[in-house]
C-alpha positions as CSV (number, residue, x, y, z in Angstrom):
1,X,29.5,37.1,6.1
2,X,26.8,37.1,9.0
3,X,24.3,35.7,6.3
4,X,26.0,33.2,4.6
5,X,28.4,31.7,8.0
6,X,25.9,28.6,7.5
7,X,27.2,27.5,4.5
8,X,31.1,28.7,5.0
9,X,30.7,26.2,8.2
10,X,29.4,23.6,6.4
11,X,32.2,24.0,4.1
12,X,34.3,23.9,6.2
13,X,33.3,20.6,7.9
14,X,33.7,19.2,4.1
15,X,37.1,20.3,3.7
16,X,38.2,18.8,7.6
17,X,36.5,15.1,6.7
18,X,38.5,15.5,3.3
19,X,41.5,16.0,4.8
20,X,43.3,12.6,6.1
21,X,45.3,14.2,8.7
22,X,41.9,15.9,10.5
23,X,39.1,13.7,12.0
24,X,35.9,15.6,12.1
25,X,34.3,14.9,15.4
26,X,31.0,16.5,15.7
27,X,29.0,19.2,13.3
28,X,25.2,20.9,14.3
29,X,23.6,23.7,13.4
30,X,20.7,24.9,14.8
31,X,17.4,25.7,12.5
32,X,17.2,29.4,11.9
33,X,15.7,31.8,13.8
34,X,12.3,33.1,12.8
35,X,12.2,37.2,13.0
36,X,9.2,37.6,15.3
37,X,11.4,34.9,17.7
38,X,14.4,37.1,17.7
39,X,11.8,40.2,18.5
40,X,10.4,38.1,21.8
41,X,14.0,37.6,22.7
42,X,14.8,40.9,22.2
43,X,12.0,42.1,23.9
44,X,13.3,39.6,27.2
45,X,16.3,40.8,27.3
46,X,15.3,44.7,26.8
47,X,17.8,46.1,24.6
48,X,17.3,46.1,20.9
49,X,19.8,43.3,19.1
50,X,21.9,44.8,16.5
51,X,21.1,43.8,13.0
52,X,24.6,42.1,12.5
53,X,23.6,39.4,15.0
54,X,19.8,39.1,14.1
55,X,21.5,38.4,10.3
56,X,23.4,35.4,12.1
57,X,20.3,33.6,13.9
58,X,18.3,34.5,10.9
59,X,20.6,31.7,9.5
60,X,21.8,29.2,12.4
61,X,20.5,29.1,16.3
62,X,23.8,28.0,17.5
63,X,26.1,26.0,16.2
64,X,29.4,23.3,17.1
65,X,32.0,22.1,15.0
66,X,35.0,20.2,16.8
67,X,37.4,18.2,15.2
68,X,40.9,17.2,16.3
69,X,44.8,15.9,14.1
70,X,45.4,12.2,13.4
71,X,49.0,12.6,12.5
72,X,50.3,9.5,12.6
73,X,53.6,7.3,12.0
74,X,55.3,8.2,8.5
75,X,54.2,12.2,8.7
76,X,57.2,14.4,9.7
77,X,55.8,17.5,10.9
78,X,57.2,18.7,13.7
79,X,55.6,18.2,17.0
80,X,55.5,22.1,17.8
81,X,52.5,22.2,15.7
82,X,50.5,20.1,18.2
83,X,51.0,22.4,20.9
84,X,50.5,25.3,19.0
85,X,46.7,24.0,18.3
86,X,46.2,22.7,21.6
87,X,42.6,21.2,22.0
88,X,42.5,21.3,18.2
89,X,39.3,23.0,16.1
90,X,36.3,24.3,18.3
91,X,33.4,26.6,16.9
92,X,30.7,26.6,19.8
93,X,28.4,29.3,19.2
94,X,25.5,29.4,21.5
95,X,21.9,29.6,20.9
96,X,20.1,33.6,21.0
97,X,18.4,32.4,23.9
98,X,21.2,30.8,25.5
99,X,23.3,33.5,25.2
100,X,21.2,36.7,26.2
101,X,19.1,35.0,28.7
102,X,20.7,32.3,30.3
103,X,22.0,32.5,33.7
104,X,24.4,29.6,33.4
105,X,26.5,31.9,31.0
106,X,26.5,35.1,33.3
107,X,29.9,35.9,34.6
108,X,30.8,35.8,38.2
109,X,30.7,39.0,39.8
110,X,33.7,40.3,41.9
111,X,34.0,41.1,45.3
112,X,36.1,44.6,44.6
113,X,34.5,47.8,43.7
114,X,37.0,48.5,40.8
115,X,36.1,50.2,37.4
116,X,36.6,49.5,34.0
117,X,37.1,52.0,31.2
118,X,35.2,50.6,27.8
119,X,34.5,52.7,25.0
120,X,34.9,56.4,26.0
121,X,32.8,55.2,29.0
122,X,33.4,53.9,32.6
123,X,31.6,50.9,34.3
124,X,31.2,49.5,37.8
125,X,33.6,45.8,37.3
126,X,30.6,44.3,38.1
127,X,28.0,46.4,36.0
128,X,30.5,45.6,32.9
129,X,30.4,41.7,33.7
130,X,26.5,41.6,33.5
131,X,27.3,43.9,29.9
132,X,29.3,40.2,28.9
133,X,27.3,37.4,26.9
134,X,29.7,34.5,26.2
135,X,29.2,33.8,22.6
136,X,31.6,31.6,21.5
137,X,32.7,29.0,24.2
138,X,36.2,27.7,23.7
139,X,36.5,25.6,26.9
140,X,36.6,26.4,30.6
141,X,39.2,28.7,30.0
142,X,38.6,30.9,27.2
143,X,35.3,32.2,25.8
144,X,34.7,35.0,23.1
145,X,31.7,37.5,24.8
146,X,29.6,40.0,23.2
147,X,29.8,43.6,25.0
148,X,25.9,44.6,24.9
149,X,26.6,48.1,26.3
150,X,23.0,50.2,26.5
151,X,24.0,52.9,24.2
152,X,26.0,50.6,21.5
153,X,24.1,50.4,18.1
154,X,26.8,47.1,17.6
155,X,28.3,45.0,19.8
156,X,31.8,44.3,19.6
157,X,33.3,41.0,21.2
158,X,36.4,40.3,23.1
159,X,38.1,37.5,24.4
160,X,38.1,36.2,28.1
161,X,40.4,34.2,29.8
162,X,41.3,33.0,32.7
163,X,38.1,31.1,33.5
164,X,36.2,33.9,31.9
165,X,36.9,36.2,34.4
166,X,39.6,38.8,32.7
167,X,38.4,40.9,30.2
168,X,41.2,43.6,30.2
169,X,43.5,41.1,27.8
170,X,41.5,41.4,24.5
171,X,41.6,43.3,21.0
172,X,37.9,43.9,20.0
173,X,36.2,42.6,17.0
174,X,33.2,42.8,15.2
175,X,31.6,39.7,14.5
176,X,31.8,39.8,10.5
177,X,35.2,40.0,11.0
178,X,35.3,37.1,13.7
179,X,33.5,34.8,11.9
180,X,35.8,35.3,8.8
181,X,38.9,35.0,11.0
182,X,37.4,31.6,12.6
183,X,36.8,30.6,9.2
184,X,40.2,31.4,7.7
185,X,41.9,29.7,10.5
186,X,40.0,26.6,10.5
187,X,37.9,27.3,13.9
188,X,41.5,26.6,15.7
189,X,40.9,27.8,19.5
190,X,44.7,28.7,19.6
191,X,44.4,31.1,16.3
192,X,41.5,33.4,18.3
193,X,44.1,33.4,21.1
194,X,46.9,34.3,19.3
195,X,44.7,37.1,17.3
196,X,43.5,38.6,19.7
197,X,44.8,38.2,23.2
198,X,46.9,41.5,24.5
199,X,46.5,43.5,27.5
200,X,44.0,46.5,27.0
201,X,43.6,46.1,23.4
202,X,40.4,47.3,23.5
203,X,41.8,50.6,24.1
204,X,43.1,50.1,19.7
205,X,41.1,49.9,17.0
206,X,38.6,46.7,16.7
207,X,40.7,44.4,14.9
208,X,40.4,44.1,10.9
209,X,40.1,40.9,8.7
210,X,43.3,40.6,7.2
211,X,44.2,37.4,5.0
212,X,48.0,37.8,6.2
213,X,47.1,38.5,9.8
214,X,44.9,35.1,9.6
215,X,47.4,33.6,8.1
216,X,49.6,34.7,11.0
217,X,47.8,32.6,13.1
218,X,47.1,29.3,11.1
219,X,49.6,26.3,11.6
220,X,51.3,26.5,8.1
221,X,50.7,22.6,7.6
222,X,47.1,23.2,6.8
223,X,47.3,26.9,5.5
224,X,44.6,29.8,5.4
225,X,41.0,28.2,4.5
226,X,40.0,30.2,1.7
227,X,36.3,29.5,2.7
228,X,37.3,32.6,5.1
């Protein structure tokens, strides 16, 4: 999907301002990265980009897409379905530059000499936290990071939590996958959650696309998005 997430987005964004109970709040996409850009940033950040990610900003630098329910008076559904989606819909993928060079994303570092197992490998906490590139921000809370370890030809991601400071409370997914599941599930922060939050996951298999696993996750009053 990496090369065509552009226009699934947009699609998207379509289906949300066609639907009376959503309100589309904001949509941007940034202009496509030009391949000898992505090699400067590449060559900044000193570790070569895999091409799933170059195939995504080849198409969009970024992008947002927030929108929120305006359920109202005569509609019966039940009020659980609020709470399950929380803040609502939020896709807020940062820019390539943004995310692989900008100190403002970096994760704190801790103040204990722990270790963390990842991938048949074991890190330093602190050497792992500088491996994290938030790529998707969901709020102050939660953030989906890319794991750029040194010797990975791709980079999985994993959810963070708790003020992007736990990292151990994540399946792993590739971001084909991702971006279909966001997709599917209407860019709900809750459905990402709900996917993929559980203690060591990464320790399973990255997580799959699944249409019933999606629709696991989707409120049912709005259904999968078959854009996904």
């Amino acid at each position: 999907m990496n090369g065509d997430f552009r226009a699934r987005l947009e699609m998207l964004a379509r289906r949300i301002q066609h639907d009376p109970r959503l309100e589309l709040l904001s949509l941007t996409i940034g202009e496509p990265l030009e391949p000898d850009r992505i090699d400067e940033i590449q060559r900044r950040f000193g570790a070569p980009i895999p091409e799933s990610v170059r195939a995504l900003y080849s198409s969009l630098n970024g992008a947002t897409l927030r929108w929120r329910f305006t359920l109202t008076g005569e509609d019966t559904e039940p009020a659980s379905y609020y709470e399950f989606c929380g803040e609502n819909g939020i896709i807020n993928i940062l820019s390539l530059e943004n995310m692989l060079l900008n100190d403002d994303y970096s994760l704190p570092q801790s103040e204990f000499e722990d270790e963390f197992d990842f991938d048949g490998a074991v890190y330093p906490d602190n050497q792992f936290c500088q491996m994290l590139h938030p790529f998707d921000i969901l709020g102050e809370v939660h953030a989906m990071a890319f794991v750029t370890a040194p010797e990975s030809v791709t980079w999985k991601l994993i959810l963070l939590g708790d003020y992007w400071i736990e990292y151990d409370h994540s399946r792993t997914i590739h971001l084909d996958d991702y971006l279909r599941y966001i997709i599917a599930t209407w860019g709900l922060a809750q459905s990402r959650e709900d996917l993929l939050s559980e203690y060591r996951g990464d320790q399973k298999e990255p997580l799959k696309y699944n249409r019933e696993t999606a629709a696991s996750a989707t409120p049912p009053m709005l259904g999968l998005n078959d854009a996904g």
